[in-house]
C-alpha positions as CSV (number, residue, x, y, z in Angstrom):
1,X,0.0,0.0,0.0
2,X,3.3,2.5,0.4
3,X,4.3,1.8,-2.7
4,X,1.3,2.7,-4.3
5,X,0.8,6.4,-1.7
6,X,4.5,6.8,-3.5
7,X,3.5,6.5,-7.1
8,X,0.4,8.8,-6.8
9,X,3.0,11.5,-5.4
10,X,5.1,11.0,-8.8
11,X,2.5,11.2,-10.9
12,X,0.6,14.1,-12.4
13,X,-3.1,14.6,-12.9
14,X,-4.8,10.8,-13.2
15,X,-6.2,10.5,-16.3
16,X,-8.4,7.2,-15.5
17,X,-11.6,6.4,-13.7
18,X,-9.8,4.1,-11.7
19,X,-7.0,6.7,-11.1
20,X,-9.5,9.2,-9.6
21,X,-10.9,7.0,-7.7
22,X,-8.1,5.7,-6.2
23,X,-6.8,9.3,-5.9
24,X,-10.4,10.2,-4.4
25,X,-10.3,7.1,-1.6
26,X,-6.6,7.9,-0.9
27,X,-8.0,11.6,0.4
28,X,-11.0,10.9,1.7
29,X,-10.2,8.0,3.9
30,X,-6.0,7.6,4.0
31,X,-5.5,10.9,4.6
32,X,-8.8,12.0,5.9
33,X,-8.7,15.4,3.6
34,X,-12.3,16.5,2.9
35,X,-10.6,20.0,0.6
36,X,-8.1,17.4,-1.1
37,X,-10.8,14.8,-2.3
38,X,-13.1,17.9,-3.4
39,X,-11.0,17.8,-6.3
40,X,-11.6,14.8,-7.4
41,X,-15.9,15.0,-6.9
42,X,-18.7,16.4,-8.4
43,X,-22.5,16.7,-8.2
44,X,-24.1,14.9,-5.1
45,X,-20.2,13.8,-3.9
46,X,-19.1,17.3,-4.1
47,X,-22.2,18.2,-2.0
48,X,-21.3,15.5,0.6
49,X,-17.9,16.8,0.8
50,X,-18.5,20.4,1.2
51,X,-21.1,19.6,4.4
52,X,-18.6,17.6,6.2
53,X,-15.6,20.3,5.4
54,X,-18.6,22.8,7.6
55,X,-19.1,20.4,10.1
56,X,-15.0,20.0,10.7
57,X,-14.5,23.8,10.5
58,X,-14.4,24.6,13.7
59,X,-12.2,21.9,15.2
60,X,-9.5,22.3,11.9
61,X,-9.6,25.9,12.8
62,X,-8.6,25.4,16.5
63,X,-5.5,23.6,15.1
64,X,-7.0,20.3,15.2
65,X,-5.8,18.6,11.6
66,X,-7.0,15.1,10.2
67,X,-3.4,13.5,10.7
68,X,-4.1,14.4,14.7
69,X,-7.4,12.7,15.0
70,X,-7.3,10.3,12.4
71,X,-5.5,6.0,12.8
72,X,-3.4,4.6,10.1
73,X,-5.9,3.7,6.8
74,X,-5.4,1.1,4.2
75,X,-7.2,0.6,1.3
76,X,-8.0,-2.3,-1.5
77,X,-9.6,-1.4,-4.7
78,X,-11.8,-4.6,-5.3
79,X,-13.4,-4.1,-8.3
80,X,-14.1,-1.9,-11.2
81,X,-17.3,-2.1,-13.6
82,X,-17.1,-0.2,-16.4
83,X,-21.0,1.3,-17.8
84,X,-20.1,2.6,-21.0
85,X,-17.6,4.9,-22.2
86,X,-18.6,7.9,-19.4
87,X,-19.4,5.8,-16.3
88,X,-17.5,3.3,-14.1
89,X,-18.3,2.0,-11.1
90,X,-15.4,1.0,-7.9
91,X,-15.6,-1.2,-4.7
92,X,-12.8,-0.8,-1.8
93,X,-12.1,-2.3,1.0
94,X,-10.5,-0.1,3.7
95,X,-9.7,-1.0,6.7
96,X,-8.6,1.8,9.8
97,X,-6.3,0.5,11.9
98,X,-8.5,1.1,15.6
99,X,-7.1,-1.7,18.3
100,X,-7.0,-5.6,17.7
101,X,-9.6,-5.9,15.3
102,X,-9.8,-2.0,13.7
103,X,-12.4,-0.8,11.3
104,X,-13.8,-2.4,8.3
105,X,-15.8,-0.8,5.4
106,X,-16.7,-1.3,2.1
107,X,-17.3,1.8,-0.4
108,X,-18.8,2.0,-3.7
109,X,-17.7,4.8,-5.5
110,X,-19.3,6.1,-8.9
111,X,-16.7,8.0,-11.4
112,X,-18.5,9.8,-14.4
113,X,-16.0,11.4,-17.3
114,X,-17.4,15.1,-16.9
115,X,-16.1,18.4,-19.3
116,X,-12.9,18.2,-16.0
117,X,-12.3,14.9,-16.7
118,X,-13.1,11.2,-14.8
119,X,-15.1,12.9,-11.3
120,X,-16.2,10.8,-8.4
121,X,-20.2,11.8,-8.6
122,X,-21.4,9.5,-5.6
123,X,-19.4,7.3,-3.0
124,X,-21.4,4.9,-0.6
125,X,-20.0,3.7,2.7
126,X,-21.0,0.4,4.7
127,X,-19.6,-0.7,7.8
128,X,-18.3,-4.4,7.9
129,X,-18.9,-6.5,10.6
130,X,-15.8,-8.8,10.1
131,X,-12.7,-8.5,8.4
132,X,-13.6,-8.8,4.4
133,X,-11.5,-11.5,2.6
């Protein structure tokens, strides 16, 4: 999973859906970066984000950052379903690293190819009750 944190840093702009939303995941959950994975969303995503980055303002304001609150994050991309040429659709695994057992969800993220270029337009996020496989 290091290796792959290092090869998004050398690389430019992604220019697949699976780039984005691997680049999209990688903010949102690794480095829990609501302002980072903006870039990445649109539409109803976008809208999720930009709530969230209100409901955090205070607390980042204070001083408090995501790398302060937030455990080591890993995650797996599972699968990727392409829906013709201007829609794909992801699954991840990812799994925060809280005591013996730690945090388990899965996340269904919806990439459309927009005027921008591939944008995460909808992510979905379910808690898992045991570790997947």
């Amino acid at each position: 999973m290091r290796t792959l944190l290092l090869l998004f840093a050398a690389c430019g702009d992604p220019q697949s859906a699976e780039d984005v939303a691997d680049r999209f995941v990688d903010d949102y959950f690794v480095r829990a970066d609501q302002q980072g994975a903006l870039k990445w969303s649109t539409g109803r995503a976008r809208r999720v984000l930009k709530r969230e980055q209100e409901l955090v303002r205070s607390v980042r304001e204070g001083g408090y950052g995501a790398q302060e609150a937030h455990p080591p994050t890993y995650f797996t991309r599972k699968s990727v379903r392409k829906v013709g040429a201007s829609r794909a659709q992801l699954r991840y695994d990812v799994e925060i690293a809280t005591g013996a057992d730690g945090i388990h969800r899965s996340v269904d993220v919806e990439v459309d190819r927009t005027p921008q270029g591939w944008r995460v337009s909808s992510f979905h996020i379910r808690d898992l009750h045991k570790r997947p496989d």
